[in-house]
C-alpha positions as a Markdown table, in Angstrom:
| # | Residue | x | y | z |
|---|---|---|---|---|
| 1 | Unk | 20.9 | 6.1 | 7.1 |
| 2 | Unk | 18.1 | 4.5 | 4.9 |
| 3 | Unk | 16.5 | 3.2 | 7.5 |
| 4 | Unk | 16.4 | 6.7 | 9.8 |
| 5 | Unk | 14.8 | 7.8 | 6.3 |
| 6 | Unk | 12.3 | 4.9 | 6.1 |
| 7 | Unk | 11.2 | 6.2 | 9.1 |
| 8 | Unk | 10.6 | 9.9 | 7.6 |
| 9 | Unk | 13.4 | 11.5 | 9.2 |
| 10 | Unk | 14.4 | 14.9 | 8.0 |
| 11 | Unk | 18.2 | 15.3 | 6.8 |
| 12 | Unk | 18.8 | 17.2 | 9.8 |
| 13 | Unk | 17.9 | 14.5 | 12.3 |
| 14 | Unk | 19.2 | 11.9 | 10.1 |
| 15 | Unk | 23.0 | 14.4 | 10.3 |
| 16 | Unk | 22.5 | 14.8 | 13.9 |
| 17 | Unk | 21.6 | 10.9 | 14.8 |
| 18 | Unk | 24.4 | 9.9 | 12.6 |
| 19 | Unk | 27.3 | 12.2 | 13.7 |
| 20 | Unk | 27.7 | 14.0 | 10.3 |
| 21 | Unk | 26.9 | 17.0 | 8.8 |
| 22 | Unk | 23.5 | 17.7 | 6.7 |
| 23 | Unk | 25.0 | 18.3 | 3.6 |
| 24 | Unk | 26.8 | 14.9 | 3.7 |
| 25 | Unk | 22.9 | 13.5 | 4.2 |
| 26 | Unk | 21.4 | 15.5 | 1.6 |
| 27 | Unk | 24.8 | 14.8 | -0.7 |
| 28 | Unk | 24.2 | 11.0 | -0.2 |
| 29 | Unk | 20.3 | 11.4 | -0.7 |
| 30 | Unk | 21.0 | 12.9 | -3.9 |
| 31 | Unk | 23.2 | 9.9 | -5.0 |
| 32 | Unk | 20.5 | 7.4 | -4.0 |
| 33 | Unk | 18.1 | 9.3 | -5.8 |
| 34 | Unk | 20.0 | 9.1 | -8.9 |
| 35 | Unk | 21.5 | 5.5 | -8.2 |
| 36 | Unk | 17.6 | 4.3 | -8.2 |
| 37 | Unk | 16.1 | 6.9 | -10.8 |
| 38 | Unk | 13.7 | 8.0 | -8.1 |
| 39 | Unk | 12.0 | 11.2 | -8.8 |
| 40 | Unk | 11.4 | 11.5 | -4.9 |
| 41 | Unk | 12.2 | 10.0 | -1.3 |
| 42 | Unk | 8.9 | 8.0 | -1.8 |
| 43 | Unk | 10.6 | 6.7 | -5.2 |
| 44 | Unk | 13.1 | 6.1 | -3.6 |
| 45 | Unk | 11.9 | 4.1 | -0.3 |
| 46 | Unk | 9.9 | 2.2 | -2.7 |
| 47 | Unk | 13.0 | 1.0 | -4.5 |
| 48 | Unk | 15.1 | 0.4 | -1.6 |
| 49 | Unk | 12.0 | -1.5 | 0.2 |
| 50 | Unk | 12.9 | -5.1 | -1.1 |
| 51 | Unk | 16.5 | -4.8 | -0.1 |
| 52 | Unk | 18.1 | -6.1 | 3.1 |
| 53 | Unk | 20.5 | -3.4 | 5.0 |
């Protein structure tokens, strides 16, 4: 999922890729967001960028 989101993906084509619904994407977005204490998916890429998936 991160790295369909690296890639700008929307949380509709990250759902559709992945098999699940969009508000599990936008759900576990959310998380990250708060997990990291991004203010934004650009926060948020920028804190997962160092970290091996």
């Amino acid at each position: 999922m991160v790295e369909l989101l690296a890639e700008g993906c929307t949380d509709a084509v990250v759902a559709r890729r992945l098999g699940v619904s969009e508000r599990t994407v936008t759900a576990t977005v959310r998380v990250l967001l708060d997990r990291y204490g991004a203010r934004s998916r650009f926060q948020l890429a920028l804190a997962l960028a160092g970290r091996t998936w």
